[in-house]
VOPAGU-2260 file (C-alpha; in pm, 1 decimal, decimal comma):
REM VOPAGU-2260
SITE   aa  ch    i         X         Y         Z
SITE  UNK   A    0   -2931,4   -5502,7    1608,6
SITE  UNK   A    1   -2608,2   -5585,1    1696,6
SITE  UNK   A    2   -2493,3   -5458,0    1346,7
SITE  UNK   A    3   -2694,6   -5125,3    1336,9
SITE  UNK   A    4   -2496,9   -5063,4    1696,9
SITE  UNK   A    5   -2151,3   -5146,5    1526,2
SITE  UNK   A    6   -2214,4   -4957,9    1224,9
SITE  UNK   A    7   -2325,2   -4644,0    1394,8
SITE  UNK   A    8   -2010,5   -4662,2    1655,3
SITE  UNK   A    9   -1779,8   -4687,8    1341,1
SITE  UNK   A   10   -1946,5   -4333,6    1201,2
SITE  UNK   A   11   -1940,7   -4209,3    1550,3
SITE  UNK   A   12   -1526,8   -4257,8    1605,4
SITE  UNK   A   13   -1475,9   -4167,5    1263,0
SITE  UNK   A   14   -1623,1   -3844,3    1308,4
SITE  UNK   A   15   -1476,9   -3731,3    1600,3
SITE  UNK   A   16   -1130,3   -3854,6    1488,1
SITE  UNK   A   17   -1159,0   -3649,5    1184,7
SITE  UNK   A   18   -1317,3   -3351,4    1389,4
SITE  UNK   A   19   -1041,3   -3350,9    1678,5
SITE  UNK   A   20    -768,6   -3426,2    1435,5
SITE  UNK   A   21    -777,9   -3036,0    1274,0
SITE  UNK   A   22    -578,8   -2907,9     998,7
SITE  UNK   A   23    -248,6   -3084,6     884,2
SITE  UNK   A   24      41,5   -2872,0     957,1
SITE  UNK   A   25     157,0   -2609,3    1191,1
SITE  UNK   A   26     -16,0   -2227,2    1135,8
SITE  UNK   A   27     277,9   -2032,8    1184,4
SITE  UNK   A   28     389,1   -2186,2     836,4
SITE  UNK   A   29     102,6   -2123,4     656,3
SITE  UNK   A   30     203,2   -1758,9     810,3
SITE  UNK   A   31     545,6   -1814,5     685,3
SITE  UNK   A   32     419,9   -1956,3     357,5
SITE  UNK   A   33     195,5   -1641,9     297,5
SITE  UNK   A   34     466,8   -1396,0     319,0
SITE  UNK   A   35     739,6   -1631,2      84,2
SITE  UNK   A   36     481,9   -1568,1    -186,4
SITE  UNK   A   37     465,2   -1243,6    -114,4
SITE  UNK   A   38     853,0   -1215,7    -143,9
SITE  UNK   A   39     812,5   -1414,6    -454,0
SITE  UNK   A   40     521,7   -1203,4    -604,5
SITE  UNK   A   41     330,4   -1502,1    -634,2
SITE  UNK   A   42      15,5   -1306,8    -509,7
SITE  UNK   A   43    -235,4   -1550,8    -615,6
SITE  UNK   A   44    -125,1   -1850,2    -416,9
SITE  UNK   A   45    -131,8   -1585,0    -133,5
SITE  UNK   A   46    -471,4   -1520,9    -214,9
SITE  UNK   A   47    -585,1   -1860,7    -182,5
SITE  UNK   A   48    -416,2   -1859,2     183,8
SITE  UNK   A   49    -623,8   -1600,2     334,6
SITE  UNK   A   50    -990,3   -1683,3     500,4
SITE  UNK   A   51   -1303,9   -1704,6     336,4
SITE  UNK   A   52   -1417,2   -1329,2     530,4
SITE  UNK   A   53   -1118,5   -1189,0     397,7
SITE  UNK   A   54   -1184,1   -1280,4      29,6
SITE  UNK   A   55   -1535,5   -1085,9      28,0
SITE  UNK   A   56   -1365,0    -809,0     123,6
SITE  UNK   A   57   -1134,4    -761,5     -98,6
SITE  UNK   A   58   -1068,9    -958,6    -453,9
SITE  UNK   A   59    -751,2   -1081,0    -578,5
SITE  UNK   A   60    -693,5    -753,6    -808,8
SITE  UNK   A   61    -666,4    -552,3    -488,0
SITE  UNK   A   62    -467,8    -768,0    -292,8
SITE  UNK   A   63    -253,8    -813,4    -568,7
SITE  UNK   A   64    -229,5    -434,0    -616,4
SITE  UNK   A   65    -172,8    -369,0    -316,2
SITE  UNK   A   66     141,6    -596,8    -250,6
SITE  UNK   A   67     281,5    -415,5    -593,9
SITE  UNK   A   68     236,2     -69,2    -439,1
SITE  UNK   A   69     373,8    -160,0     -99,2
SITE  UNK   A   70     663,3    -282,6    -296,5
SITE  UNK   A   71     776,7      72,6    -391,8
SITE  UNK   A   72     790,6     126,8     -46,9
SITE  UNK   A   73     870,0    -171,3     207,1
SITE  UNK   A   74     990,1    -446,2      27,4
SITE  UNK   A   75     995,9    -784,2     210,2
SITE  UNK   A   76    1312,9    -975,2     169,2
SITE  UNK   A   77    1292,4   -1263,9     357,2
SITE  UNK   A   78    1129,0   -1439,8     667,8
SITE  UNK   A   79    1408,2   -1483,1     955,0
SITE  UNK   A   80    1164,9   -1691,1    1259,6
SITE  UNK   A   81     797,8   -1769,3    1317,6
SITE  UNK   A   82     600,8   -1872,2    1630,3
SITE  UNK   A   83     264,6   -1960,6    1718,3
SITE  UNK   A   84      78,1   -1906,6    2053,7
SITE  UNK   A   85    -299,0   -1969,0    2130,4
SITE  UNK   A   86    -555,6   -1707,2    2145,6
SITE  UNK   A   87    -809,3   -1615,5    2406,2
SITE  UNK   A   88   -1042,2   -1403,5    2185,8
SITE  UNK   A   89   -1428,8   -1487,9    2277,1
SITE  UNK   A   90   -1553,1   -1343,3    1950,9
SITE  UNK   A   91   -1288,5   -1523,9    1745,0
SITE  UNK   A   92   -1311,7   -1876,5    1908,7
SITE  UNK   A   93   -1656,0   -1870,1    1886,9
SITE  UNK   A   94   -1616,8   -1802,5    1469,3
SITE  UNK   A   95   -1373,1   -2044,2    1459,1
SITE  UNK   A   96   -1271,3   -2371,8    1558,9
SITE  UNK   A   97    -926,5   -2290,7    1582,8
SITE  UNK   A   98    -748,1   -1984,2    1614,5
SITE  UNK   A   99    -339,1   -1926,5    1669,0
SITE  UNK   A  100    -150,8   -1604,3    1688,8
SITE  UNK   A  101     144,1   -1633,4    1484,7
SITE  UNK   A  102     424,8   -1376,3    1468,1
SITE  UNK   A  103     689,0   -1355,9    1207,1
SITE  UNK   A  104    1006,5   -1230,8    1186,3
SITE  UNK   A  105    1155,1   -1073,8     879,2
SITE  UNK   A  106    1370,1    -798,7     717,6
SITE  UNK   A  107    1302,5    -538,6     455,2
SITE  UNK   A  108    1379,1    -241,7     257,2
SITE  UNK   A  109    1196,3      66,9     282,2
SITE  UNK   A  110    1214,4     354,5      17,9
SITE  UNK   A  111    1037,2     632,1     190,2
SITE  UNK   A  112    1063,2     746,4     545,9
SITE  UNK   A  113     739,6     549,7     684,2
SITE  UNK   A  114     863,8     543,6    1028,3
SITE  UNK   A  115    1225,6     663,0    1166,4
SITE  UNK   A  116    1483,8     517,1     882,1
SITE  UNK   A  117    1514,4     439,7     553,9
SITE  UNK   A  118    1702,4     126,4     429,8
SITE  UNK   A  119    1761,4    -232,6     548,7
SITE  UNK   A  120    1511,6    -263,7     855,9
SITE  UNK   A  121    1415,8    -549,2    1074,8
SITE  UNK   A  122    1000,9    -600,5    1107,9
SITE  UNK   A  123     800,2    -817,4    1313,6
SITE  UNK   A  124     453,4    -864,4    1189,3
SITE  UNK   A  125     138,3   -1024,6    1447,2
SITE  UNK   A  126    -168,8   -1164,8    1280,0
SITE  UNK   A  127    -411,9   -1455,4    1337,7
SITE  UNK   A  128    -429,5   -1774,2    1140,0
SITE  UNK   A  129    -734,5   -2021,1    1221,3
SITE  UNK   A  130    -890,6   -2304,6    1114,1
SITE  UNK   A  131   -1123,2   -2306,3     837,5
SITE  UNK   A  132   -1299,7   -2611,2     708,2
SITE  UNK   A  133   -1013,1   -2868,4     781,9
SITE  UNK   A  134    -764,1   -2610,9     695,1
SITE  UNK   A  135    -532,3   -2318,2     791,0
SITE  UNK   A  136    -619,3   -1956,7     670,2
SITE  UNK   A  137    -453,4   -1657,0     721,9
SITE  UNK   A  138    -674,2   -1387,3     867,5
SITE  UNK   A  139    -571,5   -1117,5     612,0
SITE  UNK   A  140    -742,5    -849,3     818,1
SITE  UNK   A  141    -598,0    -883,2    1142,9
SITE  UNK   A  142    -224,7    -840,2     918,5
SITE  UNK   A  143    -363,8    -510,1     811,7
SITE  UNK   A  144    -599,0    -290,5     853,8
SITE  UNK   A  145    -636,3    -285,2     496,2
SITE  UNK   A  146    -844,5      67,3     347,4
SITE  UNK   A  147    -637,4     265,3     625,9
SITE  UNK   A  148    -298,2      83,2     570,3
SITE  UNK   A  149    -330,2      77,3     197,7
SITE  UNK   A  150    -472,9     453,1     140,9
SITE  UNK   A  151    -113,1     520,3     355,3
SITE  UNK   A  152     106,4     255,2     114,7
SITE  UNK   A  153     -72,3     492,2    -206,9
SITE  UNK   A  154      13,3     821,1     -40,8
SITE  UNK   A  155     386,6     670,2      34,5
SITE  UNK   A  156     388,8     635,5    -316,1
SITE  UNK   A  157     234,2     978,8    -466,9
SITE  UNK   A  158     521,9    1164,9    -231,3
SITE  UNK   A  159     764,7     910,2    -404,0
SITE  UNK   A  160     646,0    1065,2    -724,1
SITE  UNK   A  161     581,9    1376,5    -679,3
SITE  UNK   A  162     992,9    1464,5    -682,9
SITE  UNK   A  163    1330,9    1327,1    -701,1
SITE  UNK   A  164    1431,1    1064,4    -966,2
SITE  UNK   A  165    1127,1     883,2   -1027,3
SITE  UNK   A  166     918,4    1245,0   -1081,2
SITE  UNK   A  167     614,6    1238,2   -1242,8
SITE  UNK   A  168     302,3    1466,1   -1131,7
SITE  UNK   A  169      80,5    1275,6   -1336,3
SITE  UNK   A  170     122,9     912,1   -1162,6
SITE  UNK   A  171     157,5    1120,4    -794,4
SITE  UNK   A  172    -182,1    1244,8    -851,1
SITE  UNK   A  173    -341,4     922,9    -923,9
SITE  UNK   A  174    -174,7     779,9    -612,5
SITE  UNK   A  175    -368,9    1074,5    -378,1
SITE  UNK   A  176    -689,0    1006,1    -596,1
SITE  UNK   A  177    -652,3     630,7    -493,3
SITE  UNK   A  178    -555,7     708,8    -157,4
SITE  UNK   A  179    -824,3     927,2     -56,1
SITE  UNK   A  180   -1087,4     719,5    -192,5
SITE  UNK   A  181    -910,4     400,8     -22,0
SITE  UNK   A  182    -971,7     626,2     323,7
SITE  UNK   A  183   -1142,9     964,3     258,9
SITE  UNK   A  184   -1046,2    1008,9     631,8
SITE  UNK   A  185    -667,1    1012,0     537,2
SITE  UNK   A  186    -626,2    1418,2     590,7
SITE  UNK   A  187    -248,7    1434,0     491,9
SITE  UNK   A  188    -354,1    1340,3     114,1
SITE  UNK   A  189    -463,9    1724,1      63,6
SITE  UNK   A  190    -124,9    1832,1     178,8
SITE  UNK   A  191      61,4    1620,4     -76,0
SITE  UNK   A  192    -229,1    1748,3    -364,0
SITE  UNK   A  193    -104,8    2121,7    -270,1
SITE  UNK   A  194     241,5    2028,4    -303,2
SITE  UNK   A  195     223,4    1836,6    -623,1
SITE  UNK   A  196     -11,8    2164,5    -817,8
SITE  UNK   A  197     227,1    2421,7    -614,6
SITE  UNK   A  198     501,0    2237,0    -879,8
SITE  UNK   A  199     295,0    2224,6   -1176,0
SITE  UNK   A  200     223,0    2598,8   -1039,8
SITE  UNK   A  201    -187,4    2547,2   -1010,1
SITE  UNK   A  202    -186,7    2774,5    -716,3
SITE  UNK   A  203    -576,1    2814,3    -700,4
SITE  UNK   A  204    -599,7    2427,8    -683,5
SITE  UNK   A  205    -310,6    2413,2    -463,9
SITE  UNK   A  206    -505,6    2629,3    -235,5
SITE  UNK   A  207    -803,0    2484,5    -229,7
SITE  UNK   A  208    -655,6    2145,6    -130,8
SITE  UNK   A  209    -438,4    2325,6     127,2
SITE  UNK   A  210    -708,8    2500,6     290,8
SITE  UNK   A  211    -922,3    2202,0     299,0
SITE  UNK   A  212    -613,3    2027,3     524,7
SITE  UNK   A  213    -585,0    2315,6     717,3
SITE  UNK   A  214   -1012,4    2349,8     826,8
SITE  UNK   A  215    -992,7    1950,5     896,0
SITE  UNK   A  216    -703,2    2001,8    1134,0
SITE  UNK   A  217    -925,0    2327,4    1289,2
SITE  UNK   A  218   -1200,9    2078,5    1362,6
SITE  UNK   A  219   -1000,0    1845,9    1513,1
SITE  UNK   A  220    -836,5    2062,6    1746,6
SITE  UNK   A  221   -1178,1    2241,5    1859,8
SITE  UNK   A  222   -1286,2    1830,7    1914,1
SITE  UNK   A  223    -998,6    1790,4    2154,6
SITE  UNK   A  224   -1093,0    2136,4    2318,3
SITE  UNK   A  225   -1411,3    2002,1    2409,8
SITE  UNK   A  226   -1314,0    1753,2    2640,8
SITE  UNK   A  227   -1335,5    1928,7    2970,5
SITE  UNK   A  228   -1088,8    1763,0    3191,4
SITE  UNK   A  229    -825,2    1704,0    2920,1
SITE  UNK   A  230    -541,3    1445,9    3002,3
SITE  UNK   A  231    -180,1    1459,7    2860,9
SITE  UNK   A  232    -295,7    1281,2    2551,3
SITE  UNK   A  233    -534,3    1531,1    2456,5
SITE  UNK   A  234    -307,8    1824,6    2545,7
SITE  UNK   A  235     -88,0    1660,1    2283,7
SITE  UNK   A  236    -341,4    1604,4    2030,7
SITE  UNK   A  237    -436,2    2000,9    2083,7
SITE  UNK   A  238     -30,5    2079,3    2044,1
SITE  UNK   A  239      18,8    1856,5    1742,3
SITE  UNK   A  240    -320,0    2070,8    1592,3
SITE  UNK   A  241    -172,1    2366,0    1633,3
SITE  UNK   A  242     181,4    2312,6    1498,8
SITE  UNK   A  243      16,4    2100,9    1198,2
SITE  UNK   A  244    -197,8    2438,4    1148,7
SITE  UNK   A  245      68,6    2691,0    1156,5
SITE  UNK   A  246     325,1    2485,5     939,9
SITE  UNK   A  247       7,3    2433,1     674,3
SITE  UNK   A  248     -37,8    2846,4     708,2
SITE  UNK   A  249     302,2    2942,2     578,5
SITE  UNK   A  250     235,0    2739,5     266,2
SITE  UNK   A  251     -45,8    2885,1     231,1
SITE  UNK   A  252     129,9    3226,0     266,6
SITE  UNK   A  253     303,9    3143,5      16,6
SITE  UNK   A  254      40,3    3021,1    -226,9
SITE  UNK   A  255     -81,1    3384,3    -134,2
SITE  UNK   A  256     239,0    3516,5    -254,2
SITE  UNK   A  257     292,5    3378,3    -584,1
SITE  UNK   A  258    -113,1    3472,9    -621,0
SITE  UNK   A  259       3,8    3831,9    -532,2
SITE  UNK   A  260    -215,4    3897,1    -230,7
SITE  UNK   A  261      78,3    3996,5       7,5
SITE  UNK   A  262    -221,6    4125,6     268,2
SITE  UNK   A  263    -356,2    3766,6     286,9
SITE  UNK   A  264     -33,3    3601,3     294,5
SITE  UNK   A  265      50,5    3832,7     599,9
SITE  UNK   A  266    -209,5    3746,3     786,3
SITE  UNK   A  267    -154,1    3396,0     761,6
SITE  UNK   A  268     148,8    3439,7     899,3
SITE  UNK   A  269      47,8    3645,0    1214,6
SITE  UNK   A  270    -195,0    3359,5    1285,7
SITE  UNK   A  271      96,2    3121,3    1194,5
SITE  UNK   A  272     296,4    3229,8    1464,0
SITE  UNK   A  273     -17,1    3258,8    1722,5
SITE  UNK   A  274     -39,0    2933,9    1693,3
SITE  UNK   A  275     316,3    2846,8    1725,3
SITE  UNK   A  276     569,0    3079,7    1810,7
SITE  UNK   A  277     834,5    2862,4    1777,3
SITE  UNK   A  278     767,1    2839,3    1384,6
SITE  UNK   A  279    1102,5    2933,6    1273,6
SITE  UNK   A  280     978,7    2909,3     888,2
SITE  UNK   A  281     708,8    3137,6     942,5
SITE  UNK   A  282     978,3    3398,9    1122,3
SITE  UNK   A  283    1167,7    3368,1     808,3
SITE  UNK   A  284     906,8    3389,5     553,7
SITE  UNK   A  285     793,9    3718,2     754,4
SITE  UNK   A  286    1143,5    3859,1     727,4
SITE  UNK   A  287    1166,4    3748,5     373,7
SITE  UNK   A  288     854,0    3870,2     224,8
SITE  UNK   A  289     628,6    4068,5     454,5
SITE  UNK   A  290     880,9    4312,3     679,2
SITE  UNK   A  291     858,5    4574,2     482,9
């Protein structure tokens, strides 16, 4: 009896040493570990750093694709400081044994104007590692949001082809295919379409792709109309409809234009400036083409 008792005590402590023990290591460097492989483009050891949920949502070919396309864009160059906090997150603590907020911070290079500056630029990324049989994993989707994030990375990259040094219309329009079927929500890809077959002068395309921008914009402003006690944020939203509409309409004018149908591109531009009469383009396009 008195060996049965021992013998179940010893698998008793063991168990809860290993269980309260956790993973080895600190999470804010598997966080920093994650993004040096990035740096390093050593994508699949990434890979194997992210969590189990992550991984059947997306498969190494995308992440790995995805880090080579945010390259032409933001390129990390290294990690600078990393810290850890805990995290009171009902949903995630009751998913996971452990869960840590880490934030990292690093420098990089951006190509294309993604936010207010191009060049060197400091970045400080939040995400969530936790604790995943014994081990820290990187919660890959609480880094990104990845369909939305990455449809924006491929449209970063079809605007960096579709002029300058590295033009080619070809590659630009495979980066809007990608990115609108990464998010078909991602409006601004239609823009970018018109622009690239306005160059390769494809103006009924161009239009079609245009106008398909411009009626999405339409619906949301009429959604923001409908709220019937709107608040400054709507208001906005309403503004930012209307100047995105009228700015879209002088393109279109001028799609009209080079299609020969002054009369249409006209009254585009009447409506241009209803919308916004502070549309300076449209003011000149009228003087331009349409005075007389």
């Amino acid at each position: 009896m008195y060996r049965i008792f021992l013998i179940l005590f010893v698998i008793v402590f063991i168990t809860t040493i290993t269980g309260c023990c956790g993973p080895s290591g600190k999470s804010k460097d598997i966080g920093k570990k994650f993004f040096i492989n990035i740096i390093r483009k050593k994508y699949d050891a990434s890979y194997k750093l992210i969590a189990k949920d992550d991984e059947l949502n997306i498969s190494l070919e995308e992440f790995s694709f995805f880090f080579r396309d945010l390259r032409n864009v933001l390129k990390f160059i290294s990690v600078k400081s990393s810290s850890e906090r805990e995290v009171d997150d009902r949903k995630l603590n009751e998913k996971f044994k452990q869960v840590k907020s880490v934030c990292l911070k690093m420098t990089g290079i951006t190509s294309v104007e993604l936010s207010s500056s191009t060049g060197l630029m400091k970045l400080e990324l939040n995400f969530f590692v936790v604790e995943e049989k014994g081990e820290w994993k990187v919660l890959f989707s609480s880094v990104f949001d990845f369909n939305n994030y990455y449809s924006t990375i491929l449209l970063s990259n079809a605007i960096l082809y579709s002029s300058g040094d590295k033009k080619d219309l070809k590659k630009a329009l495979e980066f809007c295919d990608k990115a609108l079927k990464m998010n078909p929500n991602n409006d601004v890809v239609y823009s970018t379409y018109m622009m690239i077959y306005m160059d390769k002068k494809k103006y009924t395309q161009a239009y079609k792709y245009g106008k398909k921008h411009y009626d999405k914009l339409t619906s949301s402003q009429k959604y923001f109309e409908r709220h019937r006690f709107p608040g400054n944020t709507i208001r906005e939203n309403i503004y930012k409809c209307k100047v995105q509409r009228s700015n879209l309409l002088v393109m279109l004018s001028t799609i009209q234009i080079k299609k020969g149908h002054k009369k249409k591109a006209k009254n585009f531009i009447k409506l241009a400036l209803k919308l916004n009469p502070l549309n300076q383009k449209a003011k000149e396009f009228y003087y331009t083409y349409l005075r007389k």
